[in-house]
C-alpha positions as CSV (number, residue, x, y, z in Angstrom):
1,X,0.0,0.0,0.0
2,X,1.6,3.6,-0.6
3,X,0.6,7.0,1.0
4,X,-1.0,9.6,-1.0
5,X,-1.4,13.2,0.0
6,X,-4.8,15.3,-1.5
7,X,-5.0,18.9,-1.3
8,X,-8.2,19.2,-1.3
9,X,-8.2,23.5,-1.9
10,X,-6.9,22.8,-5.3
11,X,-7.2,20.5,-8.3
12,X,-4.3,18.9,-8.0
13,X,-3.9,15.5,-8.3
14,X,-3.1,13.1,-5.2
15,X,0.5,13.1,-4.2
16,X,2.7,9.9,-3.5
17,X,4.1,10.7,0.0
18,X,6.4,8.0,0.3
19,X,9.0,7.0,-2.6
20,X,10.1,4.0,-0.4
21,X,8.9,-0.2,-1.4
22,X,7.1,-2.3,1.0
23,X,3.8,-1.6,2.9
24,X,2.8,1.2,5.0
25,X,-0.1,1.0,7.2
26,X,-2.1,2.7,9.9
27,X,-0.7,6.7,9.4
28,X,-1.2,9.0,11.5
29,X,-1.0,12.7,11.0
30,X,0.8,14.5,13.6
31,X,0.2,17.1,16.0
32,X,2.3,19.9,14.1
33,X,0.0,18.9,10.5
34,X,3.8,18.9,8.5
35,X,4.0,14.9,9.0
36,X,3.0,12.0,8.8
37,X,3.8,8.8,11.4
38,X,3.2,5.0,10.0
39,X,4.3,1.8,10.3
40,X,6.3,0.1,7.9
41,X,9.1,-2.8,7.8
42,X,12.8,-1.9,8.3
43,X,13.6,-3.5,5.2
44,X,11.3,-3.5,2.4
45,X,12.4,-6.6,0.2
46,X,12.0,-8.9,3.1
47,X,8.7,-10.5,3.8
48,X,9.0,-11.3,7.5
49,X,11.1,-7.6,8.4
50,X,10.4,-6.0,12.0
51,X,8.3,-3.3,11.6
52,X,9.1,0.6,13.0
53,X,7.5,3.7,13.3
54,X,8.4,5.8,10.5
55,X,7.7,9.4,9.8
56,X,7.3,11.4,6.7
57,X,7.8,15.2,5.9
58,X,4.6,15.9,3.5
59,X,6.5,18.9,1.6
60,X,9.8,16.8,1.4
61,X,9.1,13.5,1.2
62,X,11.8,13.2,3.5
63,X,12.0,9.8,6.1
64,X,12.9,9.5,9.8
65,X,12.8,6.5,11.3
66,X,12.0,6.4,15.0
67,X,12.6,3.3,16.3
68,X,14.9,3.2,18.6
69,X,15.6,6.9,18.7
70,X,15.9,7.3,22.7
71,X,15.5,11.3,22.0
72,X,12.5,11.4,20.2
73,X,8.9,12.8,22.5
74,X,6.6,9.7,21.9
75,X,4.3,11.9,23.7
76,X,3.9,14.0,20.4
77,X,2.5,11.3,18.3
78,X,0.0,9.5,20.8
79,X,-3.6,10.3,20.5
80,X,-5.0,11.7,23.2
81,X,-8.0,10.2,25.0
């Protein structure tokens, strides 16, 4: 599955968010509206690879993988109940 991104004040056709193989599942737009936070495996061309929490820039494009990034606020990407 890939990640599209739809303006939807303009025409414009959906965007591909994520220029990266394998699946991506259950995104998540975060609290500052400039990202994007999903799941998807560590390594792409392997079908049993551990999955990590990955977050996109929508201007960019740009990746960040957090897993395992001691520094990163989870607190910023959990919903709120």
């Amino acid at each position: 599955m890939d990640l599209f991104v739809l303006d939807l004040e303009s025409n414009a056709p959906p965007r591909k968010l994520v220029e990266r193989a394998g699946s991506k599942h259950q995104p998540v737009w975060m609290p500052d509206g400039r990202r994007v936070a999903f799941l998807a495996p560590r390594e792409p061309d392997f079908t049993f690879s551990q999955e990590c929490v990955w977050v996109a820039d929508v201007e960019t494009g740009t990746l960040q993988s957090l897993t395992g990034d001691a520094s990163w606020n989870w607190a910023s990407v959990l919903p709120v109940f």
